[in-house]
Biopython code that builds the backbone (N, CA, C, O; Angstrom):
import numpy as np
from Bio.PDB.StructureBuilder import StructureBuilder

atoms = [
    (1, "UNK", "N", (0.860, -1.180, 0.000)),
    (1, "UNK", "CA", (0.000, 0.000, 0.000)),
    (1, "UNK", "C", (0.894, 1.227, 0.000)),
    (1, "UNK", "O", (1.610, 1.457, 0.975)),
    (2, "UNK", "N", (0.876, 2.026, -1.066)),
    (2, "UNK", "CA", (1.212, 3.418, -0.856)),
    (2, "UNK", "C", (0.957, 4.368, -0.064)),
    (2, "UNK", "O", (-0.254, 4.402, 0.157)),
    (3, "UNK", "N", (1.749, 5.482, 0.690)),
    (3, "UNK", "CA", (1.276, 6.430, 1.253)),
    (3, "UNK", "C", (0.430, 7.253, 0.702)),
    (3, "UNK", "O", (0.559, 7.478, -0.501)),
    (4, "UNK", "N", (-1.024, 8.130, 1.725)),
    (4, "UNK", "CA", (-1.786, 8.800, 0.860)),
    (4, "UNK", "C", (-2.934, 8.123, -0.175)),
    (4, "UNK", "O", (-3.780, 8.585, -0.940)),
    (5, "UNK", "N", (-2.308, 6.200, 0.395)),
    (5, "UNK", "CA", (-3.843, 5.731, -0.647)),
    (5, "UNK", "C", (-5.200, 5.923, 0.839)),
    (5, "UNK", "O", (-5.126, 5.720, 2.051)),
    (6, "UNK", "N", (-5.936, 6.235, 0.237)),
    (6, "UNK", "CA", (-6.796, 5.974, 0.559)),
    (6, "UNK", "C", (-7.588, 4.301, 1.520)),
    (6, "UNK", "O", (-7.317, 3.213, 1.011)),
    (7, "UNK", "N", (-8.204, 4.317, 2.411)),
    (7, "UNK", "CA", (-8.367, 2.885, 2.670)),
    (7, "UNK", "C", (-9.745, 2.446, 2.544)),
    (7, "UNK", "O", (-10.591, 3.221, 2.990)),
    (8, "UNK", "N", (-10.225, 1.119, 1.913)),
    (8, "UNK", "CA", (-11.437, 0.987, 1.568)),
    (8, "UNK", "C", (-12.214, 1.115, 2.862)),
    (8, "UNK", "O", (-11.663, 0.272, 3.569)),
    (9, "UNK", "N", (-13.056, 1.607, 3.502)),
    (9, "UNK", "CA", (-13.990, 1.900, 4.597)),
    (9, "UNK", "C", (-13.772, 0.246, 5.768)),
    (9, "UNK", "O", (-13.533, 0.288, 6.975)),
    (10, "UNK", "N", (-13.960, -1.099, 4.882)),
    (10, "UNK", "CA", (-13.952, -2.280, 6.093)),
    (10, "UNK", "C", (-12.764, -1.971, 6.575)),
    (10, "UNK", "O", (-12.482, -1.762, 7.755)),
    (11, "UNK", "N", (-11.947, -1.940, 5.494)),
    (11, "UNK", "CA", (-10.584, -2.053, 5.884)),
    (11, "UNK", "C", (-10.175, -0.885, 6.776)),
    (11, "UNK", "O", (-9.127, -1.247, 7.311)),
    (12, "UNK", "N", (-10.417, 0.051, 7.098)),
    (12, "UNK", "CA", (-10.513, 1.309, 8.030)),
    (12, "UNK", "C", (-11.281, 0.703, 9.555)),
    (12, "UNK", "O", (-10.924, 1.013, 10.692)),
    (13, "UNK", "N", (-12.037, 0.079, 9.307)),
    (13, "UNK", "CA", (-12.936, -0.072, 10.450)),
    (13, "UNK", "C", (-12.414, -1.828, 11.237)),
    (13, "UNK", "O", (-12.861, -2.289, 12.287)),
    (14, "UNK", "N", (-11.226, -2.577, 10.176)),
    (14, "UNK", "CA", (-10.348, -3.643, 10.502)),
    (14, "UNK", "C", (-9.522, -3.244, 11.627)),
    (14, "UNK", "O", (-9.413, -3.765, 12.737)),
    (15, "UNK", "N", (-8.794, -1.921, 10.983)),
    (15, "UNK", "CA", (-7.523, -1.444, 11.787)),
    (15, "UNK", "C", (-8.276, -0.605, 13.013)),
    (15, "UNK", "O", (-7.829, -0.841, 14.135)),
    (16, "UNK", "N", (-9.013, 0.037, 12.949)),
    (16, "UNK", "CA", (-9.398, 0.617, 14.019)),
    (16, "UNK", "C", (-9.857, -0.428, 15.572)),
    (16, "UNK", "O", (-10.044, -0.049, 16.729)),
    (17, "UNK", "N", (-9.913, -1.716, 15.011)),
    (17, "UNK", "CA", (-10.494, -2.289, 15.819)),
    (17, "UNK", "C", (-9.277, -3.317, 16.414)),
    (17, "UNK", "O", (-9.378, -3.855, 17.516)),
    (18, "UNK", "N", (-8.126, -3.503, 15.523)),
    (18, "UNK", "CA", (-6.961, -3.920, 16.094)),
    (18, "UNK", "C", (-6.124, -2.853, 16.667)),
    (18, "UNK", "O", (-4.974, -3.246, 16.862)),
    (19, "UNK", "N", (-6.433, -1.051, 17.156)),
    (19, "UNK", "CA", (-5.465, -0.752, 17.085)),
    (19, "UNK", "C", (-5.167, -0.513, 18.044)),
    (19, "UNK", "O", (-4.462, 0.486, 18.190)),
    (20, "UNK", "N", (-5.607, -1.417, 19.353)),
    (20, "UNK", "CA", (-5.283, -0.984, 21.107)),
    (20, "UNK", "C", (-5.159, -2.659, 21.460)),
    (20, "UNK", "O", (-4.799, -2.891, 22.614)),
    (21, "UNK", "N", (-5.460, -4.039, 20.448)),
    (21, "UNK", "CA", (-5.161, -4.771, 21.154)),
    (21, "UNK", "C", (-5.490, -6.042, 19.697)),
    (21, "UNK", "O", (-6.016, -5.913, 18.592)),
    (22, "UNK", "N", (-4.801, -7.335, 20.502)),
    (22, "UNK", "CA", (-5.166, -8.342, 19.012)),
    (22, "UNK", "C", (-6.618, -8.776, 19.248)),
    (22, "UNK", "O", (-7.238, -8.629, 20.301)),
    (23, "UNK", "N", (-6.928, -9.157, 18.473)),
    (23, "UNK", "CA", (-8.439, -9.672, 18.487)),
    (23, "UNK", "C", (-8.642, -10.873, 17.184)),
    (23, "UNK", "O", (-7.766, -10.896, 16.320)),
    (24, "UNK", "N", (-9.332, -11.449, 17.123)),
    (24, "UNK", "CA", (-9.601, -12.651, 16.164)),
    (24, "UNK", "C", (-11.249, -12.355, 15.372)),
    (24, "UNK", "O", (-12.192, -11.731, 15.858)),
    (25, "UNK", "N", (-11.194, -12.833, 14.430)),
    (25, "UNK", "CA", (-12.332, -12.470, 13.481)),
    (25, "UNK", "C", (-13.638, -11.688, 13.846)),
    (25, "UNK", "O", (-14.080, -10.564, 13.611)),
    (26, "UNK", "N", (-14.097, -12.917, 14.601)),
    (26, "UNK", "CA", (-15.489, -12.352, 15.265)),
    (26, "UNK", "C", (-15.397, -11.801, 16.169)),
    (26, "UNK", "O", (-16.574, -11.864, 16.524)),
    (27, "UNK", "N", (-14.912, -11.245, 16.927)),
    (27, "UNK", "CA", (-14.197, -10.528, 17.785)),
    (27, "UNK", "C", (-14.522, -9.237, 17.146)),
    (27, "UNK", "O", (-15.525, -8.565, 17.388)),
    (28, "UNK", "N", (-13.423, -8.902, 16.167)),
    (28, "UNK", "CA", (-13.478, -8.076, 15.094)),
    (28, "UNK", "C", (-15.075, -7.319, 14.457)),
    (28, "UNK", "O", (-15.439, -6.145, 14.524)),
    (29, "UNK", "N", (-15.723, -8.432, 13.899)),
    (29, "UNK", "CA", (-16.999, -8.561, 13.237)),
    (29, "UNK", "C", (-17.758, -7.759, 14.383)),
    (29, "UNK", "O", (-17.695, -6.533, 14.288)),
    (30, "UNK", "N", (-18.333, -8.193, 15.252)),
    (30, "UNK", "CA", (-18.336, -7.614, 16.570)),
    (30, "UNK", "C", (-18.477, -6.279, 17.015)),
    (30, "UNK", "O", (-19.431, -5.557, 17.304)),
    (31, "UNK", "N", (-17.099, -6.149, 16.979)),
    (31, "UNK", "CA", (-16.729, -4.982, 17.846)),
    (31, "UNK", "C", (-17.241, -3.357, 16.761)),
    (31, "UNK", "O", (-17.594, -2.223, 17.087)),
    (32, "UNK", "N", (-16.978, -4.225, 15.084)),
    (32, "UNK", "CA", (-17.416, -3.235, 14.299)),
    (32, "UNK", "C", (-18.652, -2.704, 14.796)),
    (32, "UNK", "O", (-18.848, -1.572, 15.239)),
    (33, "UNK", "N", (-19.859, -4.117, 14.611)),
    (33, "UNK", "CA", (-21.262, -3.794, 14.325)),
    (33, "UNK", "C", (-21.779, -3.128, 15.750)),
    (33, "UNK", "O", (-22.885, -2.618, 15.932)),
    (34, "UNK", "N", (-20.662, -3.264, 16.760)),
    (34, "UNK", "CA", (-21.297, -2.412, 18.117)),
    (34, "UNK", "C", (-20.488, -0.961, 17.860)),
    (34, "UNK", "O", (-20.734, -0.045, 18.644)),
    (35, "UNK", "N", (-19.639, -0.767, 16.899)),
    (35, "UNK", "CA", (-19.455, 0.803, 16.888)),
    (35, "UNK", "C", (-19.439, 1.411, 16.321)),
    (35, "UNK", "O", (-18.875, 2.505, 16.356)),
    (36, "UNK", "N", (-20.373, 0.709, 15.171)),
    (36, "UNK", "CA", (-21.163, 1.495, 14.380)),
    (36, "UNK", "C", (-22.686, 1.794, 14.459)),
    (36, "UNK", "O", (-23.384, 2.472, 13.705)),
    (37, "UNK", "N", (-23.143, 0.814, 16.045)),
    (37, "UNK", "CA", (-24.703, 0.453, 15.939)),
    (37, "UNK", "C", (-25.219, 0.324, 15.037)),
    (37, "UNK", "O", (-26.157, 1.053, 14.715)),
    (38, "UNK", "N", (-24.658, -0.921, 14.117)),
    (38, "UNK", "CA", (-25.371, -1.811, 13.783)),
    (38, "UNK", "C", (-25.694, -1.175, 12.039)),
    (38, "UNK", "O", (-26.515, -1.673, 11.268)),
    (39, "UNK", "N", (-24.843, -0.033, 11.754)),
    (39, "UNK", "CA", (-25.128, -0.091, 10.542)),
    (39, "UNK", "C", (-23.720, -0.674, 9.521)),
    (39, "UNK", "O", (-23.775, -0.799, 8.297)),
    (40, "UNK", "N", (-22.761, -0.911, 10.205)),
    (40, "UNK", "CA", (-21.987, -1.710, 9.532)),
    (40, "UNK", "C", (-21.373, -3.096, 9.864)),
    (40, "UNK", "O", (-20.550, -3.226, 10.770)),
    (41, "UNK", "N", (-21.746, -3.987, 9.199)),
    (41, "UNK", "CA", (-21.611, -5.449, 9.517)),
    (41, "UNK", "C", (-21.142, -5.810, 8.379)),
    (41, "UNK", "O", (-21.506, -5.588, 7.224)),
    (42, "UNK", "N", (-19.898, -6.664, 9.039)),
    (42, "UNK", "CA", (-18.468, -7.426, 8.446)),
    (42, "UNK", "C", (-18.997, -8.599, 8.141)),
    (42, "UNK", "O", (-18.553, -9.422, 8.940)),
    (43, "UNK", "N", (-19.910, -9.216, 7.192)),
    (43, "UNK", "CA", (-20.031, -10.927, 6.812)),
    (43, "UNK", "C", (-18.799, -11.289, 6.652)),
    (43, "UNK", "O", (-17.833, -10.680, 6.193)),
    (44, "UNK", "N", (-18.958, -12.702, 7.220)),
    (44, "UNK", "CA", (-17.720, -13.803, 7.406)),
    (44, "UNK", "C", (-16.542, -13.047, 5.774)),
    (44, "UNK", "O", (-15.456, -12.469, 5.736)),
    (45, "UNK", "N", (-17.294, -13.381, 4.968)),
    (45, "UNK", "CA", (-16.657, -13.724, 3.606)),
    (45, "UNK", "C", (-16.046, -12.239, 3.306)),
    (45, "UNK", "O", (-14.897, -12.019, 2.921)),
    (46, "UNK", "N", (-16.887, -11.434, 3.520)),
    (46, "UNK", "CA", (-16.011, -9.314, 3.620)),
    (46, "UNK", "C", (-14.907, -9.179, 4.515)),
    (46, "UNK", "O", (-13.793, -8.703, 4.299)),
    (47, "UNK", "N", (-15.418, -9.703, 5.611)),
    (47, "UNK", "CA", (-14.461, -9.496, 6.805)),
    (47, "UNK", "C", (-12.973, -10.881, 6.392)),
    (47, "UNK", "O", (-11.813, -10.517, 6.586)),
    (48, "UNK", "N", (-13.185, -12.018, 5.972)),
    (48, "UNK", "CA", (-12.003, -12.733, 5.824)),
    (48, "UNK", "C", (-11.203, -12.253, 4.695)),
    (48, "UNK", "O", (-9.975, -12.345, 4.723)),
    (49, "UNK", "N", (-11.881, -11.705, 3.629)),
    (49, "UNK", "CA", (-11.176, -11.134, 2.889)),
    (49, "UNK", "C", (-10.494, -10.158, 3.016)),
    (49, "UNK", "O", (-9.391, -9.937, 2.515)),
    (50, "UNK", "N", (-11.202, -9.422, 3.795)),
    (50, "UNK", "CA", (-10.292, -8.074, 3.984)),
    (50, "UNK", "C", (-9.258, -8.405, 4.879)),
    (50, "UNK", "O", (-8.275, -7.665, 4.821)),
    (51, "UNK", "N", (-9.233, -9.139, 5.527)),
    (51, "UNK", "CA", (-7.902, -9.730, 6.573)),
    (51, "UNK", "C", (-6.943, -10.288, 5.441)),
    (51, "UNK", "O", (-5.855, -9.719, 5.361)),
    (52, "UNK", "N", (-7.162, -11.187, 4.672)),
    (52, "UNK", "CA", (-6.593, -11.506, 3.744)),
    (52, "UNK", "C", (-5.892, -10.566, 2.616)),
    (52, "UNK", "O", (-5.076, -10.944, 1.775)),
    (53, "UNK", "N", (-6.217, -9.729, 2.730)),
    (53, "UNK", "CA", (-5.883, -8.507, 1.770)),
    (53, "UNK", "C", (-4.937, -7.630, 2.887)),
    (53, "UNK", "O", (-3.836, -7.128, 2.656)),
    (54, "UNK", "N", (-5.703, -7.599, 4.174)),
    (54, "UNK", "CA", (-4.640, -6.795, 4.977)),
    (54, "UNK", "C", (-3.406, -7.596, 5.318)),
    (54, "UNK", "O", (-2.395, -6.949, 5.593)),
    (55, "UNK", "N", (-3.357, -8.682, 5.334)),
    (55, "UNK", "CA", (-2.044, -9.540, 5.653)),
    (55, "UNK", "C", (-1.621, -9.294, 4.205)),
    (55, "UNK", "O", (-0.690, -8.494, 4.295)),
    (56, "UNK", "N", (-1.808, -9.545, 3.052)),
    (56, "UNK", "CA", (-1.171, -9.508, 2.386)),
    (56, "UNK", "C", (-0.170, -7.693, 1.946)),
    (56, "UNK", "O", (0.962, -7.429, 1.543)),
    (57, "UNK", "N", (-1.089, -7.076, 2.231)),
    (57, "UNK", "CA", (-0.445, -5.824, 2.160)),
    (57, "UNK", "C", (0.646, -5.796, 3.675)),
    (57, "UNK", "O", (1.415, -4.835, 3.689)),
    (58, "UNK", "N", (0.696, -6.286, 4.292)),
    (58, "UNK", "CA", (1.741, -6.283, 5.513)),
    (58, "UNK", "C", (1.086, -5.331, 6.170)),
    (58, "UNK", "O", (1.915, -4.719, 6.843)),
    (59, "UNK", "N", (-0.161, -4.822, 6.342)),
    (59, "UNK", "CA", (-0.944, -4.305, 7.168)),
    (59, "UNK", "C", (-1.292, -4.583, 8.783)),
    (59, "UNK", "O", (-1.264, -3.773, 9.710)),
    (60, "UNK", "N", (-1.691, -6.272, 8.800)),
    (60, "UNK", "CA", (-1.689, -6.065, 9.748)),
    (60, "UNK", "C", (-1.765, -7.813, 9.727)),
    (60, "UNK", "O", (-2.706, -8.429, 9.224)),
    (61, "UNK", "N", (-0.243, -8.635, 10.562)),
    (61, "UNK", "CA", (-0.078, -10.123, 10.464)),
    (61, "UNK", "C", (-0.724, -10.955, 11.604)),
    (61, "UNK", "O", (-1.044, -10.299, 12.596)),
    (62, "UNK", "N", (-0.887, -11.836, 11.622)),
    (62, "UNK", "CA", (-1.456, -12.598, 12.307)),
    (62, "UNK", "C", (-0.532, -13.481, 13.631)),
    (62, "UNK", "O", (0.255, -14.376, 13.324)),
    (63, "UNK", "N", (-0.725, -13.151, 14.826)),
    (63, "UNK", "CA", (-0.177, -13.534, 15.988)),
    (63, "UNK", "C", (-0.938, -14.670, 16.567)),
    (63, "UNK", "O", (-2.071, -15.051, 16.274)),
    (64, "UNK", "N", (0.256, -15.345, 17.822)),
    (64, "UNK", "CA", (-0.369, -16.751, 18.619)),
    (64, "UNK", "C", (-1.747, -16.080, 19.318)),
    (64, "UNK", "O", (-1.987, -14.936, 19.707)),
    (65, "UNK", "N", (-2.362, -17.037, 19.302)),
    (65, "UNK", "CA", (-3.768, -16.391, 20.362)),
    (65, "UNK", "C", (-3.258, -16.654, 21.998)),
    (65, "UNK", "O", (-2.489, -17.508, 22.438)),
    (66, "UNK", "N", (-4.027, -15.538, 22.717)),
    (66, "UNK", "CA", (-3.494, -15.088, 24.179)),
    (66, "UNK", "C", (-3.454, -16.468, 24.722)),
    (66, "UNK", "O", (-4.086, -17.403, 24.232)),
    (67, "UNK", "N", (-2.819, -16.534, 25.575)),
    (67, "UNK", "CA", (-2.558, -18.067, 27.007)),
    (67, "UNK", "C", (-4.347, -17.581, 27.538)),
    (67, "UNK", "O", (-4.826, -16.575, 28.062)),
    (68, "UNK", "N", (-4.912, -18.906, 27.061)),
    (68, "UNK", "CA", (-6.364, -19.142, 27.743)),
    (68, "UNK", "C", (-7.459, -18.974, 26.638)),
    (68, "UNK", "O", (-8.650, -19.249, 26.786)),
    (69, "UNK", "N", (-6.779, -18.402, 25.333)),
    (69, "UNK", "CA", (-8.162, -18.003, 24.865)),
    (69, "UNK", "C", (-9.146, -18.779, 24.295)),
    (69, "UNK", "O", (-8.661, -19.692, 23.626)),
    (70, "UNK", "N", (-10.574, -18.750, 24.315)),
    (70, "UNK", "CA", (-11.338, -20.146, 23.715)),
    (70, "UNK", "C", (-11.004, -20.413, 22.818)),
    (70, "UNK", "O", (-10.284, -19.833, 22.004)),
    (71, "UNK", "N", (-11.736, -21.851, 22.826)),
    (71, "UNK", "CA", (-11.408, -22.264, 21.126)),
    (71, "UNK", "C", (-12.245, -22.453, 20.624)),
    (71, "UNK", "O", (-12.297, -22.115, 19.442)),
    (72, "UNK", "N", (-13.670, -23.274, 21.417)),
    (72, "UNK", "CA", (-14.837, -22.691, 20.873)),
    (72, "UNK", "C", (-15.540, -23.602, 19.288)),
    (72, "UNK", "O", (-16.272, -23.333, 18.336)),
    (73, "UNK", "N", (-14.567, -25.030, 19.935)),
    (73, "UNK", "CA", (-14.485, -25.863, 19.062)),
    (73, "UNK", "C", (-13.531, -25.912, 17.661)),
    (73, "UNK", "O", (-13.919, -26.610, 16.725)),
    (74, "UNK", "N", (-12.239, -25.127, 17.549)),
    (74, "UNK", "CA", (-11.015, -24.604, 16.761)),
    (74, "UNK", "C", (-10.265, -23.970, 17.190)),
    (74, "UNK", "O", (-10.701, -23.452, 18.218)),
    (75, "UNK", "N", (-9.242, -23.672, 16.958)),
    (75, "UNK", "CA", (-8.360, -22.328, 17.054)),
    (75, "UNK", "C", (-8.975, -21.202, 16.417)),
    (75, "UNK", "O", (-9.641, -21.207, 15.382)),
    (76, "UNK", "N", (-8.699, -20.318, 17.094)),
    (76, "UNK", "CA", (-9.253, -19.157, 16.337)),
    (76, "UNK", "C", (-7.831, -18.269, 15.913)),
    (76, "UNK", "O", (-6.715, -18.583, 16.326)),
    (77, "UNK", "N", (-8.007, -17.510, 15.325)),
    (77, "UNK", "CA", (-7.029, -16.608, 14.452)),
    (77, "UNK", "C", (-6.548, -15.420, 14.412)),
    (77, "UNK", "O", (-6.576, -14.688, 13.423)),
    (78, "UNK", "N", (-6.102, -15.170, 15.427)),
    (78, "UNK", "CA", (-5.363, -13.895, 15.781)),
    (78, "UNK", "C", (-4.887, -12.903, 15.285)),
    (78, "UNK", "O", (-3.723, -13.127, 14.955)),
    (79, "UNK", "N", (-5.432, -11.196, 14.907)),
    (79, "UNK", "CA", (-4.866, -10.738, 14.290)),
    (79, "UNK", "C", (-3.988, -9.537, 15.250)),
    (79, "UNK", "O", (-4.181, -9.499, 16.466)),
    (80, "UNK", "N", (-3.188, -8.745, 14.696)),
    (80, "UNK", "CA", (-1.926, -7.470, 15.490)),
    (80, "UNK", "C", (-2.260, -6.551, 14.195)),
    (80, "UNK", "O", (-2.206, -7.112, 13.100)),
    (81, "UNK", "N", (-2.626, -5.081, 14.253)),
    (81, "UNK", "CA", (-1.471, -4.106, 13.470)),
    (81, "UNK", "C", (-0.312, -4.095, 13.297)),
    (81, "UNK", "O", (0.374, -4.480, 14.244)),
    (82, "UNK", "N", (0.095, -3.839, 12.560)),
    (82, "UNK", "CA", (1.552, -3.605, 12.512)),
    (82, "UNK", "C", (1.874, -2.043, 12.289)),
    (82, "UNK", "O", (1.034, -1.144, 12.332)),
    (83, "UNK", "N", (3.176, -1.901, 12.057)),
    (83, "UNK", "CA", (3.809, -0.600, 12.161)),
    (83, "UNK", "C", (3.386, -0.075, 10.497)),
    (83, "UNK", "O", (3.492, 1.147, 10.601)),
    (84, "UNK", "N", (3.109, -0.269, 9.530)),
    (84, "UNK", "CA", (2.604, -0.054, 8.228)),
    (84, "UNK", "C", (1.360, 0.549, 8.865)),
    (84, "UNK", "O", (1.124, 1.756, 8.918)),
    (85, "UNK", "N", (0.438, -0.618, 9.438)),
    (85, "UNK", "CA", (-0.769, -0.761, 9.536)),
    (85, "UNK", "C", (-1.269, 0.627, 10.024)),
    (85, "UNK", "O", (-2.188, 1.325, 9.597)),
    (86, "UNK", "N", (-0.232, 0.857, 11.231)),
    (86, "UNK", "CA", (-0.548, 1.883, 12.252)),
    (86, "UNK", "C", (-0.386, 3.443, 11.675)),
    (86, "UNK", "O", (-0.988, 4.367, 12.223)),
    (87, "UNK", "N", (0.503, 3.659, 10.492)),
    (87, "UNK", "CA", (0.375, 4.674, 9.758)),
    (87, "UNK", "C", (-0.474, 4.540, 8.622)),
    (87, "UNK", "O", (-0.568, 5.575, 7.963)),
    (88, "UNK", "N", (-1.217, 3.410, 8.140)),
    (88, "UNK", "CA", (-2.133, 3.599, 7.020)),
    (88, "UNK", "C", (-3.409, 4.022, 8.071)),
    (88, "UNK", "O", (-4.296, 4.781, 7.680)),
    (89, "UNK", "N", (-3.407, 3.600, 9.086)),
    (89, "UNK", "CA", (-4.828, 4.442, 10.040)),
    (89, "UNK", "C", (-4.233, 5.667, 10.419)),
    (89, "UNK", "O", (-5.135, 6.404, 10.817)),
    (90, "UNK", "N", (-3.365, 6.109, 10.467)),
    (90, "UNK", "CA", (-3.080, 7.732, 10.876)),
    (90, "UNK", "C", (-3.231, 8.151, 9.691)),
    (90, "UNK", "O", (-3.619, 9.319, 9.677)),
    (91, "UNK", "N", (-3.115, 7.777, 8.864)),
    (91, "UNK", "CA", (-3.285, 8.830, 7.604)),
    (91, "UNK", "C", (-4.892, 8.788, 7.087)),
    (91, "UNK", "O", (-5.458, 9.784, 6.636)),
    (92, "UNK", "N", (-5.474, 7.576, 7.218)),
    (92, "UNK", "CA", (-7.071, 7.661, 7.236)),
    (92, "UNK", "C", (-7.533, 8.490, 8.094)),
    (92, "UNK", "O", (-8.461, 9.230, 7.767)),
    (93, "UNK", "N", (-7.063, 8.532, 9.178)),
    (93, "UNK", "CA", (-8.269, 9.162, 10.441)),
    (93, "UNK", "C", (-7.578, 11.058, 9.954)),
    (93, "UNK", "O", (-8.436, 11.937, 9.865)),
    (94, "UNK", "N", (-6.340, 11.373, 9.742)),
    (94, "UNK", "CA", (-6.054, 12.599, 9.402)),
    (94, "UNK", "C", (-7.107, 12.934, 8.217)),
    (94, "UNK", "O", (-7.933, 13.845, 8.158)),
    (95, "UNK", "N", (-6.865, 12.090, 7.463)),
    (95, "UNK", "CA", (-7.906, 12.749, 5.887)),
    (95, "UNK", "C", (-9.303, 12.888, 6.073)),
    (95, "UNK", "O", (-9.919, 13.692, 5.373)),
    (96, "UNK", "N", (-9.935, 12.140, 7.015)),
    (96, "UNK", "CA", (-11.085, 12.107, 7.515)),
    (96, "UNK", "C", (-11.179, 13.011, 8.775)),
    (96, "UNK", "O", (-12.327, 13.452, 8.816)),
    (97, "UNK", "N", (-10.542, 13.405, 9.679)),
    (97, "UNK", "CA", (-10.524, 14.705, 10.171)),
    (97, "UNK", "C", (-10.680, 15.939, 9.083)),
    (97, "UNK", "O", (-11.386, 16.858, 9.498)),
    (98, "UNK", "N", (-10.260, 16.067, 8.060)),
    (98, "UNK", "CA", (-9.984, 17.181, 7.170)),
    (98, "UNK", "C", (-11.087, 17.350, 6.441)),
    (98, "UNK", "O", (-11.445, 18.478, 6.100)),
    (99, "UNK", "N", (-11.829, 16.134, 6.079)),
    (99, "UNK", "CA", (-13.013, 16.271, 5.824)),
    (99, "UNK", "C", (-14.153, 17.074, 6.933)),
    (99, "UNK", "O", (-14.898, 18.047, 6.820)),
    (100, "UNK", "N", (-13.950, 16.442, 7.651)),
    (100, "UNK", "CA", (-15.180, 16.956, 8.714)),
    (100, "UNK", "C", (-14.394, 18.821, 9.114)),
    (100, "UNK", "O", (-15.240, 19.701, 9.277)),
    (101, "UNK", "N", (-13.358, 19.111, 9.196)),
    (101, "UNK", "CA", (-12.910, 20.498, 9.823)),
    (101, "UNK", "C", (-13.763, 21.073, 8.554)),
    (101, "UNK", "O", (-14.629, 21.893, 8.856)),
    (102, "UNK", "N", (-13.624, 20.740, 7.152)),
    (102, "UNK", "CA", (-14.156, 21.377, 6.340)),
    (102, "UNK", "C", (-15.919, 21.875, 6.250)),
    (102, "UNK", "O", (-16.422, 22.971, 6.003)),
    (103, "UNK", "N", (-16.360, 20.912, 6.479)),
    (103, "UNK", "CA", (-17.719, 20.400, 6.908)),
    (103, "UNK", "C", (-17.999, 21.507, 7.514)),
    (103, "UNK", "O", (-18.570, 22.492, 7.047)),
    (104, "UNK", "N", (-17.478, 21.294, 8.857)),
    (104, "UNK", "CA", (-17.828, 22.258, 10.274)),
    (104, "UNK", "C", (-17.690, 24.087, 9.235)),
    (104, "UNK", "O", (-18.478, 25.005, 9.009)),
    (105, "UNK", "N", (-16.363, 23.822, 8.922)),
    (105, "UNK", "CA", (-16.052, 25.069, 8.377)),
    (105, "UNK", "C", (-17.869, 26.129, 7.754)),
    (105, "UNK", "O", (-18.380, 27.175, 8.154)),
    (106, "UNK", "N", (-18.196, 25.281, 6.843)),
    (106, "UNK", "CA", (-18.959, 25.560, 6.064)),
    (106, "UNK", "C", (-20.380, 25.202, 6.814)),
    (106, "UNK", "O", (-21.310, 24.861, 6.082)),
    (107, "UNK", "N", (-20.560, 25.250, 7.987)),
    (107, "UNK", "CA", (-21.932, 24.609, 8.841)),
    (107, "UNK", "C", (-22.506, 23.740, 9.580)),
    (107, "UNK", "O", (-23.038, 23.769, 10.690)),
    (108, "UNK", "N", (-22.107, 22.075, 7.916)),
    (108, "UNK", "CA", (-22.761, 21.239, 7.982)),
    (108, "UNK", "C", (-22.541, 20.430, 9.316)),
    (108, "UNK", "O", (-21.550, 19.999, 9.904)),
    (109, "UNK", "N", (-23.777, 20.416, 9.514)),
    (109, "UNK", "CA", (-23.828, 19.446, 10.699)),
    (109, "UNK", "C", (-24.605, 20.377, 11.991)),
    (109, "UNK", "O", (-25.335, 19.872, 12.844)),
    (110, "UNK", "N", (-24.362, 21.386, 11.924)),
    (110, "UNK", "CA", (-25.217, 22.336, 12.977)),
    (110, "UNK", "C", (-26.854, 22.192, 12.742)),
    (110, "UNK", "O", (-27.724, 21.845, 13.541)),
    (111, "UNK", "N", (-26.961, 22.629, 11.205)),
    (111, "UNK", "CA", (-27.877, 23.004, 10.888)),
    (111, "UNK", "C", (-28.729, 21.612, 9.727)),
    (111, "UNK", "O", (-28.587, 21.532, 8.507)),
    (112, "UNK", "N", (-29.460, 20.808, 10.501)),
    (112, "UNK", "CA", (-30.092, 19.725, 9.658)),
    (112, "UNK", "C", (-30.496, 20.448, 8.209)),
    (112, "UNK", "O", (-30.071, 19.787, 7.262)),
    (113, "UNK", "N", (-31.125, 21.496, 7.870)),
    (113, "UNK", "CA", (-31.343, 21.845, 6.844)),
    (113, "UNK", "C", (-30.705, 22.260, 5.702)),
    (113, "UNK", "O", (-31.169, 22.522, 4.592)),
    (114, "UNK", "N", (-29.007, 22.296, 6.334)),
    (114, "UNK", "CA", (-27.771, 22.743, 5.433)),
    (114, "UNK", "C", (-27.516, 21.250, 5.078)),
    (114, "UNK", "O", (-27.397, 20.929, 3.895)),
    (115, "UNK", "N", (-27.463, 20.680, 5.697)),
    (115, "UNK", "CA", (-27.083, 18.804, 5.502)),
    (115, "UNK", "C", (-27.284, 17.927, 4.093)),
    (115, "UNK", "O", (-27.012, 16.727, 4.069)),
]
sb = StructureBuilder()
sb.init_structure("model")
sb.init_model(0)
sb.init_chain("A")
sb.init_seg("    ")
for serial, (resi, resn, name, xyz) in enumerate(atoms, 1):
    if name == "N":
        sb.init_residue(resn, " ", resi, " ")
    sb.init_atom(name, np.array(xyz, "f"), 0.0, 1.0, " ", f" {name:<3s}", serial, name[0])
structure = sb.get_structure()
């Protein structure tokens, strides 16, 4: 991934959710659809892909799961940010700050009828 690309929205809402601790898929899936209330939900097949796409970009690799964690009938699958990872979300959450300063700049958001 280049600096300054842009990140597809799951994949924004992947890293945000690895970026204080590891977590494993549904975990992940999860943690999205509770912080977005429920208007964004990671299906198995979006959400594995995009892990798959983020490991492959060296975004963000896959670690041992913690001493104790269920299994829940398998291993489950551990993911980490990495140091890539952690500047492709600083540069998302900056560009998306810049959006909204602009926003504010110009109103939107005070006034439902400017919206």
């Amino acid at each position: 991934m280049t600096r300054h690309t842009r990140l597809k929205p799951h994949w924004f809402h992947v890293l945000l959710s690895l970026a204080d601790r590891e977590l494993h898929g549904t975990a992940i899936m999860a943690e999205v659809l509770e912080r977005t209330e429920g208007h964004l939900r990671l299906w198995p097949g979006k959400l594995y892909g995009a892990l798959r796409e983020l490991t492959d970009e060296r975004l963000i690799c896959e670690v041992d799961p913690p001493e104790g964690a269920p299994t829940e009938g398998g291993k489950r699958r551990f993911y980490a940010i990495t140091s890539s990872g952690r500047l492709a979300l600083h540069e998302e959450v900056e560009r998306l700050a810049a959006l909204v300063r602009v926003a504010r700049a110009r109103a939107v958001g005070s006034d439902p009828e400017r919206a």
